[in-house]
C-alpha positions in Angstrom: 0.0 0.0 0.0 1.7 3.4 -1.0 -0.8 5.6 1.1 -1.0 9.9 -0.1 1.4 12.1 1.4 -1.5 14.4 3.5 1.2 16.7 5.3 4.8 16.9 7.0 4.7 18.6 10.8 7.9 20.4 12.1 8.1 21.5 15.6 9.4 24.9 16.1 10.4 27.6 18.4 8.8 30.4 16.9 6.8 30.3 13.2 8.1 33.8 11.9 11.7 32.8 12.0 10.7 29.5 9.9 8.3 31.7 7.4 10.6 34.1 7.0 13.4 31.3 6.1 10.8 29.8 3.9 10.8 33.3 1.5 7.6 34.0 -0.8 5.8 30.3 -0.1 2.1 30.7 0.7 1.4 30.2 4.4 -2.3 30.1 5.3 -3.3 32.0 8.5 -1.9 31.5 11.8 -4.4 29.5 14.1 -4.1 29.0 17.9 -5.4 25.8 19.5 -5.4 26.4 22.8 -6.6 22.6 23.9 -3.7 21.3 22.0 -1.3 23.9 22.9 -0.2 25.2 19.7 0.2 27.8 17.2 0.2 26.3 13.7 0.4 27.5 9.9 0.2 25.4 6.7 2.1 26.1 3.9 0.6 24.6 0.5 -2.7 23.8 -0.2 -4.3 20.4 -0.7 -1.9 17.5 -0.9 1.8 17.3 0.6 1.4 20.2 3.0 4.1 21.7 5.1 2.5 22.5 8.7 4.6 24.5 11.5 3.8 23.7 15.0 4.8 26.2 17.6 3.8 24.7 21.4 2.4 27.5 23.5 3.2 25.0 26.9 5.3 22.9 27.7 3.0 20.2 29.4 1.4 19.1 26.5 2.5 17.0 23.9 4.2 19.1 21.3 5.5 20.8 24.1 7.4 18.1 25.4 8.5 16.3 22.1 10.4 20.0 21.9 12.1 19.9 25.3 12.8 16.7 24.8 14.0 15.8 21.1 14.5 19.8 20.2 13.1 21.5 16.6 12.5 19.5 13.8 10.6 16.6 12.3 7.5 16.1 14.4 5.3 13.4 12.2 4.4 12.7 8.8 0.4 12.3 8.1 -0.9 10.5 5.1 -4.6 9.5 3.6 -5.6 6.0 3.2 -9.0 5.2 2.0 -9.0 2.2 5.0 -7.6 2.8 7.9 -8.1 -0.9 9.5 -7.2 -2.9 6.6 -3.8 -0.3 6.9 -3.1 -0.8 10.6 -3.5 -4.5 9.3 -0.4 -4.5 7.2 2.0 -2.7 9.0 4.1 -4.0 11.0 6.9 -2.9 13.7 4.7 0.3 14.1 2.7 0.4 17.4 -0.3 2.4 18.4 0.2 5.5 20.4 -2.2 4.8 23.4 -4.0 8.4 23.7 -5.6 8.1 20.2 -6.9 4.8 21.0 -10.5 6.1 22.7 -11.5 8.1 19.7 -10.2 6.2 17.1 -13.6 4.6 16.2 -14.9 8.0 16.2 -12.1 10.4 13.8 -10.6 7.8 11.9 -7.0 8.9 13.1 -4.4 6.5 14.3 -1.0 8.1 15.6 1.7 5.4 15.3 5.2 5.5 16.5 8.1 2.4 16.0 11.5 1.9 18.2 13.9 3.8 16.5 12.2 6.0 14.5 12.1 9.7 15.3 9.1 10.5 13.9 5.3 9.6 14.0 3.3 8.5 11.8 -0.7 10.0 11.6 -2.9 8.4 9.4 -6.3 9.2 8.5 -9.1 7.7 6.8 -10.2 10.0 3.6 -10.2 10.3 0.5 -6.4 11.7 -0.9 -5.6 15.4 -1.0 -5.2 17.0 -4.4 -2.8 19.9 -6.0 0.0 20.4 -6.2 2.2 19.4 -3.3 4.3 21.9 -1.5 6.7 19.1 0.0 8.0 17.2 -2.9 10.0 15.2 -1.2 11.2 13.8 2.5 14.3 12.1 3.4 14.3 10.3 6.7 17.3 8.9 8.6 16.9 5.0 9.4 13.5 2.7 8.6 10.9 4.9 7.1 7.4 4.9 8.3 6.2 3.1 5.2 7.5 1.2 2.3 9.9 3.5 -0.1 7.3 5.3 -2.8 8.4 8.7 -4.9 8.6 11.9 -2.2 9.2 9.6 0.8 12.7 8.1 0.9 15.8 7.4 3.5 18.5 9.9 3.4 21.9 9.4 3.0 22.7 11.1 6.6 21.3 11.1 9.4 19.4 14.3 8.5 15.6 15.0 7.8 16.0 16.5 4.8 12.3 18.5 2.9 12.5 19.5 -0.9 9.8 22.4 -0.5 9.1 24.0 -3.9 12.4 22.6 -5.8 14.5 23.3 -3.1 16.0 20.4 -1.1 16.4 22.0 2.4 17.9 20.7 6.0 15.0 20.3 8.7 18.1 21.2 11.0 18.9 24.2 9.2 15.2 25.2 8.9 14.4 25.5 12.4 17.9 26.4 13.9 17.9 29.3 16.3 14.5 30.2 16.5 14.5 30.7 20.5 
């Protein structure tokens, strides 16, 4: 199954630093969610999003995955038009306990494997369309799915994004924006 790249998610410091590194790309509007604790703003529209998460605490859970891991690669979502018959087939991936209650309910699983320093979010729907704003991403170690064009391993052990023809470092991208 080669599922539809829905978005990436970086965690960041601050948006505006990111944006402004970002140049002319279309961001939508800056939205607060205050029961998630975050500030967030999608670049791209329809498929293969870029979405910048900026935790406004540090108890929840974007908040933490910053203390803790620092900037940078957060999760990587993508569509799939069965979301049972996906959790199915993959395997070495396990199911992040807190999304368990309302899975029946939003069709959203959060995965994470040993290893890996990224999640995976999956929903159930139909795939995004447009053009996609992340063209490609370039993991360090196992990917979250099997290889498939714009999702591949990296030669390093950097998270590499090629956002509008230009291959960029996830590092470099959200360096210094305390």
């Amino acid at each position: 199954m080669n599922p539809p790249l829905d978005h990436v998610a970086l965690v960041v410091r601050q948006l505006e630093p990111v944006l402004e590194r970002l140049g002319d790309l279309e961001a939508g509007p800056i939205e607060d969610f205050p029961k998630e604790g975050t500030r967030e703003v999608y670049l791209g529209e329809g498929t293969a999003r870029l979405l910048l998460m900026q935790p406004t605490r540090s108890a929840g859970p974007y908040g933490r995955a910053l203390e803790k891991r620092g900037p940078g690669l957060h999760h990587v979502a993508l569509n799939v038009p069965d979301l049972d018959a996906f959790l199915g087939g993959v395997r070495g991936w396990l199911l992040v306990p807190a999304c368990v209650p309302g899975l029946a309910a939003t069709r959203t699983a959060w995965l994470a494997r040993p290893g890996v320093a990224t999640l995976l979010e999956v929903h159930e729907r139909e795939p995004s369309t447009g053009t996609p704003i992340v063209e490609r991403v370039e993991l360090p170690g196992p990917l979250p799915v099997e290889p498939r064009p714009g999702l591949l391993r990296s030669d390093d052990d950097q998270v590499w994004l090629t956002i509008a023809g230009k291959r960029r470092s996830v590092r470099e991208l959200t360096a210094h924006t305390s």
